[in-house]
N, C-alpha and C positions, 0 to 999 in steps of 0.2 A: 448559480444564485449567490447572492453578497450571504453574509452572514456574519455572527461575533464570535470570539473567543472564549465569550462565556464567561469563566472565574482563573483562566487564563489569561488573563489581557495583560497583565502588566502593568499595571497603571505605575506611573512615574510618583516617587518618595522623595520626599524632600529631608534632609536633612534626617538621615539614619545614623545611628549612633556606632555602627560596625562596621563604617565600610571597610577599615583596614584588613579586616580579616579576607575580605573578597574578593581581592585586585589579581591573583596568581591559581590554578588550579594545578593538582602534582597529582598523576595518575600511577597507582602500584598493582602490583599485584593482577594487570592486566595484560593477557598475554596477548590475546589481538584484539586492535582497537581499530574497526573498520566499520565503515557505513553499513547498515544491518544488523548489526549487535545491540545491545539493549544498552551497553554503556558506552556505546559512543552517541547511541539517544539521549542517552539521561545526561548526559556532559554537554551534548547541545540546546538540550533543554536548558539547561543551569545556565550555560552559557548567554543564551538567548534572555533570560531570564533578568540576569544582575543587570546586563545592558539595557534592559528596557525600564525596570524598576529605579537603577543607580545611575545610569548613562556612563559605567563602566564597561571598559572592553577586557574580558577576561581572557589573560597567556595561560593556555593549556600547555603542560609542560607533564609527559610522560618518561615517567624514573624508572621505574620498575622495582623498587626498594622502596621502603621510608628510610631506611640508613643514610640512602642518598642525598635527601633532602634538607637543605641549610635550615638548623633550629632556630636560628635568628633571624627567618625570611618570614612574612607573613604568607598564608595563602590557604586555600581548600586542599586538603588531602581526600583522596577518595581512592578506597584500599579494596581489593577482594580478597576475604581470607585464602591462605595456602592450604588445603587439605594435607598439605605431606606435614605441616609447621600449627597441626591441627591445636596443640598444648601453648602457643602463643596467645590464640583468641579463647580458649574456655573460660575464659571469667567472665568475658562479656553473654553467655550464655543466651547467641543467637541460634534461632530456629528457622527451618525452612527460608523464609523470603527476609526476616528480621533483617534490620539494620539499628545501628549506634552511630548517633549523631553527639560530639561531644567537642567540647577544646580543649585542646594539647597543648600550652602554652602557648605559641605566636601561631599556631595550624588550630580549623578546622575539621577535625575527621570523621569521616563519612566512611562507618565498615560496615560490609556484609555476607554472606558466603555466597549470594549469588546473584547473579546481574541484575535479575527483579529485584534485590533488597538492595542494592545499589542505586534504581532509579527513583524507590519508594524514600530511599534516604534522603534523596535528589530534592524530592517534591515536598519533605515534611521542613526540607531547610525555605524551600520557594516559599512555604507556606508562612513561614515565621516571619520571614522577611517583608513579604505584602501584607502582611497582620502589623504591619512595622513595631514586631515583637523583637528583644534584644537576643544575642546567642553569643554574648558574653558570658562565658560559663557555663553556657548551654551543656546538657546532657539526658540527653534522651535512648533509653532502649526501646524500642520497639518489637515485637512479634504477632506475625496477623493472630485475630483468634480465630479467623475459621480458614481453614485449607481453600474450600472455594468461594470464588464471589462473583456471581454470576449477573448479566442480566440477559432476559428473554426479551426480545423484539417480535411483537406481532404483526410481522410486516409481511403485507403480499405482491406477488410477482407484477403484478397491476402499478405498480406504488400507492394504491392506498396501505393503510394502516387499522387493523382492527382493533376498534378504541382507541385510536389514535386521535389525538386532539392537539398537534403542534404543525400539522399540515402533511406531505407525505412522502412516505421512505424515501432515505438516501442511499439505501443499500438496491433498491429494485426501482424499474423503469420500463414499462414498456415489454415486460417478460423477460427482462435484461437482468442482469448484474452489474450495480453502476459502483467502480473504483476510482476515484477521484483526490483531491485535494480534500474535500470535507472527510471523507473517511479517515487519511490522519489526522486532522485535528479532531474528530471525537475517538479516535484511537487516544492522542493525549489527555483529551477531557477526562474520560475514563477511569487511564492508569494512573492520575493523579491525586485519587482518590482511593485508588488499591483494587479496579477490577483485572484479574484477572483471566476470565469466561465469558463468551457472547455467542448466546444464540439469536441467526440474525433474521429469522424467518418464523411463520406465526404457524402457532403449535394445531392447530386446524389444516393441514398439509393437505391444500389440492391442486388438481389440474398440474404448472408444468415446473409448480412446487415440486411434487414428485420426482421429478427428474435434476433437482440439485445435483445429487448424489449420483448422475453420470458425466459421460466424457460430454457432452451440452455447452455444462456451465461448470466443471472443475478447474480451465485454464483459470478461468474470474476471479473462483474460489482462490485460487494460489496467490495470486498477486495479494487479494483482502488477505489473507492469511498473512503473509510476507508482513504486510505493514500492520498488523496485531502483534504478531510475532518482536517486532521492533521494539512492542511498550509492554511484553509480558502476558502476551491472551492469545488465549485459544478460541478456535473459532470453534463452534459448534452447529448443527441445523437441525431444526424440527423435520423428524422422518414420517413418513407415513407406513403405518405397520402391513396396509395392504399392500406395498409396492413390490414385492414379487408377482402381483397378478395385475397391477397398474403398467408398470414398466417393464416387468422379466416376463411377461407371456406365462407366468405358471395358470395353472387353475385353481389354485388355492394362496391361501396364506398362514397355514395350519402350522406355529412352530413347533412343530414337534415330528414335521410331516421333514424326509433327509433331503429330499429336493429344496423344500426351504429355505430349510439350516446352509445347505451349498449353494443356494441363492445368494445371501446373504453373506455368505463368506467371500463368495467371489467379488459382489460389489464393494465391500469394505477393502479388499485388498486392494481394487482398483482404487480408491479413494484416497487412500494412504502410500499408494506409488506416486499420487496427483499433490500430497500432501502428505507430508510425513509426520507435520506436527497435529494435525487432525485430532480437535478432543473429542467428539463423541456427537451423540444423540441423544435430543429430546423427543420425548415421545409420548404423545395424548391416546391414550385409545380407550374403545368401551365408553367413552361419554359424546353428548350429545350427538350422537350420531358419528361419532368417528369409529373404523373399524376396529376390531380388535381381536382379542385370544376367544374373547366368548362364542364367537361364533363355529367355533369349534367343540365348544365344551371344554375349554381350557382356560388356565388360570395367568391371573398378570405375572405371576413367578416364571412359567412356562413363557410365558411374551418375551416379556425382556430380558432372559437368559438365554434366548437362542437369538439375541442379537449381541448381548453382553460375551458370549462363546467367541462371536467372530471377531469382537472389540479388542478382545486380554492380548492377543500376541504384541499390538500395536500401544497399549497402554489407554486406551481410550474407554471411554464412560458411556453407559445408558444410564438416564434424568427420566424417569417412570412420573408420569403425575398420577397423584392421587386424586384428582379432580373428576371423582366418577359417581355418577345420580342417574335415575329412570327421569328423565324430565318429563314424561308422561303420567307421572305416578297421580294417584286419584286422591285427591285431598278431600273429600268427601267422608273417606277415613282417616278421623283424627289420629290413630296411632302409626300414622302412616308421616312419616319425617325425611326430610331430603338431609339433615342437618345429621343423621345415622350416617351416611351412608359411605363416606373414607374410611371410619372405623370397621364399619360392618365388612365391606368389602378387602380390608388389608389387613384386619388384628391376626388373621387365620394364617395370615403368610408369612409371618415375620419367620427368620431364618432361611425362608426358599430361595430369597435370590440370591443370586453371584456374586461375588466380593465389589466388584464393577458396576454393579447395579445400586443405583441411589435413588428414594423414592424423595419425590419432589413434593411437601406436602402443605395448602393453601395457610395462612397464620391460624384462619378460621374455620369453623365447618360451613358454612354457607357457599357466600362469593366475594369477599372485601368490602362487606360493608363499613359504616362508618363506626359501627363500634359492634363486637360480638365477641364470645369466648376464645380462647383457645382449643386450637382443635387437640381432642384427645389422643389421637393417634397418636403423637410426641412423647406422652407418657404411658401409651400399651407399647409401641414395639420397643426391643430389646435386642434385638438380632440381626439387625437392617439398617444400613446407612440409610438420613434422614437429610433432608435440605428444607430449611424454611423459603417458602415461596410467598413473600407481599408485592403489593399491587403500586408502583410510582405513579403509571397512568391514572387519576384520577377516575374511573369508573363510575364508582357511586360515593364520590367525595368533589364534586364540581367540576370535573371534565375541564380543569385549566384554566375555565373559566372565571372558577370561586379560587382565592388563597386559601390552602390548605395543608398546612405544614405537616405531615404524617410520619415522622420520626419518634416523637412523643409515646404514638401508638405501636409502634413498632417495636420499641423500651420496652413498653409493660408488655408484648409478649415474652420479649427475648427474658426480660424477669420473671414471669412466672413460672410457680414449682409446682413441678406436674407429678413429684413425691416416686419416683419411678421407682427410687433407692429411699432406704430407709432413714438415710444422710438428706434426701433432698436431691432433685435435679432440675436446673432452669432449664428453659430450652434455651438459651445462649451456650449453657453447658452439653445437653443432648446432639445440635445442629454442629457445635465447634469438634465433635468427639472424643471430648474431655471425656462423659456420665462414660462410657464403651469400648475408649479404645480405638475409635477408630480414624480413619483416614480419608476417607472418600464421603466428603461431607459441608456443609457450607450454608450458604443462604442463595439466595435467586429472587430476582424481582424485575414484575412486567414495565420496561422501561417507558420511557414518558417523551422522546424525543423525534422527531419530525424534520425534516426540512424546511420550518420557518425560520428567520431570521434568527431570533436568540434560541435556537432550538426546541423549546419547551411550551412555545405558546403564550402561553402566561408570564410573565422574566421572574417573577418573585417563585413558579413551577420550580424554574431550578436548582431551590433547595434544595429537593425531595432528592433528586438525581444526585447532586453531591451526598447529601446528607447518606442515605441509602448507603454508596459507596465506602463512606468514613464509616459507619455505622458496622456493615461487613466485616470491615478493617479491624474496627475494634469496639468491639460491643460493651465497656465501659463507658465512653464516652455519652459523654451527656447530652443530650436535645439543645441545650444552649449554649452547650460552648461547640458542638457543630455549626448553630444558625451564625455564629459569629465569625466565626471561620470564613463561613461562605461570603456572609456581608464585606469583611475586609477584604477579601480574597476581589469581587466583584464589583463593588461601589468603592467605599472607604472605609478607613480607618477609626475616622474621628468620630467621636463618642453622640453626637447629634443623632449621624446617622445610623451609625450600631444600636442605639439603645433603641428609637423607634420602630426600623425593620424590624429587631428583634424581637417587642411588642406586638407588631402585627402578628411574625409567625408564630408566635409560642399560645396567643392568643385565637387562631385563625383553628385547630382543630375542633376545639369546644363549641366554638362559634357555629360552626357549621353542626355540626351532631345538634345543637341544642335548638337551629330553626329544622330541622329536618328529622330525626329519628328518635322519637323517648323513649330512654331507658334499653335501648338493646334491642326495640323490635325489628328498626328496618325493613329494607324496601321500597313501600309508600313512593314509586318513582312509576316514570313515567314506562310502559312496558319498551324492550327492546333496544330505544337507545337510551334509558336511564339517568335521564337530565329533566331534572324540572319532578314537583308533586303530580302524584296519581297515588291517594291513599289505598285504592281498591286495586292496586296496578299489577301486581307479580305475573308475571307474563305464563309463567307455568299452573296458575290456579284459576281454572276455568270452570272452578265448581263453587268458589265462595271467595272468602279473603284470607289472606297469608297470616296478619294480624289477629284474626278471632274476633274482633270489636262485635260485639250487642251493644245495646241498651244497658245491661249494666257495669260492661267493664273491656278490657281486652287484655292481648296477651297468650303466649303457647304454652301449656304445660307439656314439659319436659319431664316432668319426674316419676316415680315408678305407676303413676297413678293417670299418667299421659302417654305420650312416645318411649318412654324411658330414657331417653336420648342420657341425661344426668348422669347414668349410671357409668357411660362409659369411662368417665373418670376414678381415677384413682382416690384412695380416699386421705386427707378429708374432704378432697373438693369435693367428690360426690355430695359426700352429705351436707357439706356449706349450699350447696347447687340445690339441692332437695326442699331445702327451709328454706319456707319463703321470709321469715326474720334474719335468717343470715346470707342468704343471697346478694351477691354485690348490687348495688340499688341502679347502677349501670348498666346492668343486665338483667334487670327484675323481668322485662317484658319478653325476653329471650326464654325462661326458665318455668314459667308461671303465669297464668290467667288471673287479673287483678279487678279488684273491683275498683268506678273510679273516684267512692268515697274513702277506700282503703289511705289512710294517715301512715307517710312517708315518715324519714326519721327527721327530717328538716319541719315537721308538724303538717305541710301541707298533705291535700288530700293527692292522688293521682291526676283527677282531673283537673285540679289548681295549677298542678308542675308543671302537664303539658300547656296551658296557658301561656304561665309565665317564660316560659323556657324560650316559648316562638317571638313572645318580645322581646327578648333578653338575647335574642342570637339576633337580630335585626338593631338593636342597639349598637351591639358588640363590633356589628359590621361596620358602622356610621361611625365608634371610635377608630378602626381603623384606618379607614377612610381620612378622619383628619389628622391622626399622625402619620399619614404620608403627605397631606398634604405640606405638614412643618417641614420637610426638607424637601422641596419639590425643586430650590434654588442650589442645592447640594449633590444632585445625580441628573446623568446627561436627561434631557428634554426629550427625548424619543422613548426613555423609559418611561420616565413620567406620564408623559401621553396614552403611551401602551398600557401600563398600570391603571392610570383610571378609567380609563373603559374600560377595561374587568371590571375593575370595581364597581362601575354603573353598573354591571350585567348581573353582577353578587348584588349588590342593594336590593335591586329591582326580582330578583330569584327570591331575595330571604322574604322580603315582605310576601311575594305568592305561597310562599312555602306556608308562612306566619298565616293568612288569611284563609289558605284552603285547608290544611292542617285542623285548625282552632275550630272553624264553623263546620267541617263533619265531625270532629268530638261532640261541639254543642249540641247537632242535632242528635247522635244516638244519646251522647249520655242527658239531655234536656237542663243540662246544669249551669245559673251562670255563672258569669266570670268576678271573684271575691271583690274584685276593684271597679267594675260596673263599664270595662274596657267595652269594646265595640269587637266582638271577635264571632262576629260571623260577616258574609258577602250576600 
């Protein structure tokens, strides 16, 4: 199948103000430079790269010294530190994958201590350059802030994709494992954004899923591994915790049972003979119906340490999700919370798992909605590697359908302080293992990519999936100088079209929250595949609404006088969480039962906000809409095309969302609209 390059393309510059420095590359401090290494990748990359951007043909020219190199020649240096000549680079005070990108007088130098900091140096120079940003002077240090950066693929052996909305997997086929031409190039997409982890299979492991993990489909496995291995990633796969009784004939799947444990140890070795670089397992269990430790009367500490036992010799990881709820639970009983239930089920554990063991835990406590707290758990455990897990797939944020930029929201988690320490702890600091000390640690998130054309479905989607990556990379950076990034990187340079994209997406999260969800209640979708208004919809409440809505208000009380859920935070959040005066007004509906004449801080009532809000998100759409239109003579035509059909399909969503929304408030709360609008059907 045809396909694009993405934010790869290359697009051709005109008149760059550096090319001098570009014309020559001089390779040091690399001892074998052969196809398969990650820096004879990242050299072809660069390679490929200046010729397609400059219509320069770059001499690769390997020294083995910088001594050797004329200080009077222009050209790229790209160095691997010497570990024995370790007091040469300690100023540049590079970590793990870091690289320094700087000029040496007539040289560019590209240092790093290890091949992946080599190709990441590679890609921050690509990046400069199609930003047709200058690197005169340039000098940049870089160090990832989080050890891991993962994305999970919910892809099944079928080629569909679950939640998938960009068409379907290019990893599976027909019960196959498909390695191809597209598999490197989103191997480069990826790593040029700083992924280092891919889990390529969906965390629901059935049928002949199962059987990843034998001789089946391990040759497949090696080859994808091989071309990961190439840009710096580890393959990973969602295991199924029942498979010694799926696959091994045992009769049980009791970790704790020595049959088990040697189940398990034997299949791992075999896997790691098949593959040596093998990073680990993801692993769902105990929710909605996947197996797991409970059914032994054992704990998720006991689950994933008698897989993380067979992991350590090999250095390899279990990715535990914390994604665990009764979806059967009876809402009938208001003290009865799904939004409990990570904390409830893992505060108990902290310290039991394995050093190898990382619990993977959702940004949220619900299911990614479009706007909800931070899950607590980040600021109770203390003793547990911790991975933030957000959602790229658009789920319940327009299914690719709608533009919806989610980096912005992804910020204000990684910024909030969960107070764990008396100093303060962001979770950008908890997930990096700054707050702990530790090492085995990162972020993860459910990727967004498909075998359509521009991979993402949506073209303007592809944000999320760079963004996401840069973001991993370096959790400073900001929502707008990523979307920019991406913009130049993909379309162009010139200030026309940067400023408007970047209007759309900075503008496109709000937009959506504010026709679809007030104030943090969420849901209100359609049950099951979660696209489109159903305000009565939550697929798991079959005894009332999710919401609470009467006649005179809605909203869940969370506080000690409800679920308690509020408590689980550290304080002060608890007690900001508690008051409904100090309550973030974003998350009023999450926290608290409102009434809908209760007066916001903006003076309206409740019932007025939601009004205006569902016009005011169907506006916002119709702005962006015509600033795309303003450069529609400025980016190829098949984008264009592609772009406004979304956009018809968002227009035509907000308005529904706007009209069923408004006229069931009208009816419970009997209230009209201040402005004498038309807001009911």
């Amino acid at each position: 199948m045809c396909y694009n390059k993405g934010w790869l393309n290359y697009h051709r510059i005109e008149h760059y103000p550096d090319v001098d420095l570009l014309s020559k590359l001089y390779l040091c401090g690399v001892k074998d430079y052969l196809p398969g290494d990650i820096t004879f990748t990242a050299v072809k990359e660069l390679v490929n790269a200046i010729n397609g951007m400059l219509n320069i043909d770059v001499e690769v020219d390997i020294q083995g010294q910088r001594e050797l190199i004329p200080s009077d020649k222009y050209g790229i240096i790209i160095e691997r530190c010497n570990p024995e000549k370790e007091e040469e680079f300690a100023e540049y005070k590079l970590v793990g994958d870091g690289f320094l990108l700087k000029q040496c007088g007539f040289h560019l130098l590209i240092l790093a201590r290890t091949e992946s900091g080599i190709m990441y140096g590679v890609f921050e120079l690509i990046r400069r350059i199609a930003s047709n940003q200058s690197i005169n002077q340039v000098e940049i240090l870089e160090n990832p802030k989080n050890p891991l950066r993962m994305l999970n693929h919910w892809d099944n052996m079928d080629g569909s994709i679950e939640r998938g909305y960009s068409g379907n997997s290019f990893f599976f086929e027909d019960k196959e494992v498909v390695v191809n031409d597209r598999t490197k190039d989103y191997a480069r997409l990826i790593a040029s954004v700083g992924i280092n982890g891919v889990v390529i299979n969906n965390v629901n492991v059935r049928a002949e899923a199962t059987e990843l993990i034998t001789d089946r489909y391990l040759g497949k496995l090696k080859e994808m591994a091989d071309i990961f291995a190439n840009y710096g990633i580890r393959l990973f796969v969602s295991a199924n915790f029942a498979a010694p009784m799926e696959i091994g004939g045992l009769s049980l799947a009791d970790p704790l049972d020595e049959g088990v444990a040697n189940w398990w140890k034997d299949c791992i070795r075999k896997v790691y003979e098949a593959i040596p670089g093998f990073g680990g397992f993801l692993i769902k269990a105990d929710s909605e119906g996947r197996p797991g430790p409970f059914t032994y009367n054992r704990t998720h500490a006991d689950g994933a340490n008698v897989l993380a036992r067979a992991l350590k010799p090999y250095g390899g990881l279990v990715v535990w999700r914390c994604f665990v709820y009764n979806c059967q639970q009876d809402w009938r009983d208001y003290k009865t919370d799904r939004a409990r239930a990570a904390y409830d089920n893992f505060i108990g554990l902290d310290g039991k798992f394995d050093e190898n063991v990382i619990l993977q835990i959702k940004n949220g406590p619900m299911d990614f909605q479009v706007r909800e707290p931070v899950s607590p758990l980040f600021g109770g455990l203390k003793n547990t590697n911790q991975m933030l897990e957000v959602q790229i797939a658009q789920e319940y944020t327009g299914q690719q359908r709608h533009v919806c930029y989610l980096i912005p929201m992804w910020k204000e988690v990684l910024d909030f302080n969960t107070y764990a320490k008396p100093e303060g702890a962001k979770i950008a600091d908890i997930v990096s293992g700054r707050t702990y000390g530790q090492v085995n640690c990162g972020m993860a998130a459910v990727a967004n990519t498909g075998n359509d054309y521009n991979w993402t479905g949506h073209d303007l989607a592809a944000a999320n999936l760079y963004g996401y990556g840069r973001l991993a990379w370096n959790t400073d950076m900001s929502s707008e100088a990523i979307a920019k990034e991406w913009i130049c990187m993909t379309y162009s340079y010139k200030d026309k079209v940067v400023n408007n994209l970047l209007q759309i997406l900075l503008k496109s999260w709000p937009a959506y929250e504010k026709y679809t969800s007030p104030l943090g209640i969420g849901w209100m979708v359609n049950p099951n595949n979660h696209y489109g208004p159903n305000v009565d919809g939550y697929e798991y409440d079959r005894w009332g609404t999710y919401h609470r809505a009467d006649r005179n208000g809605l909203g869940v009380d969370r506080t000690k006088e409800g679920t308690g859920y509020a408590q689980q935070y550290n304080e002060p959040n608890a007690s900001m969480y508690e008051n409904i005066e100090t309550c973030p007004e974003e998350l009023l509906l999450f926290f608290h039962y409102v009434r809908y004449d209760y007066k916001l801080k903006s003076g309206k009532t409740l019932i007025q906000h939601i009004y205006d809000t569902h016009f005011e998100g169907v506006s916002d759409v119709e702005d962006m809409i015509r600033s795309f239109e303003e450069i529609k003579s400025m980016i190829p035509e098949d984008v264009y095309q592609r772009v406004m059909e979304r956009f018809a399909m968002q227009l035509d969503s907000a308005k529904e969302w706007r009209d069923r929304i408004n006229t069931y408030f009208y009816r419970k709360s009997g209230v009209e609209d201040a402005y004498g609008r038309k807001i009911y059907k």
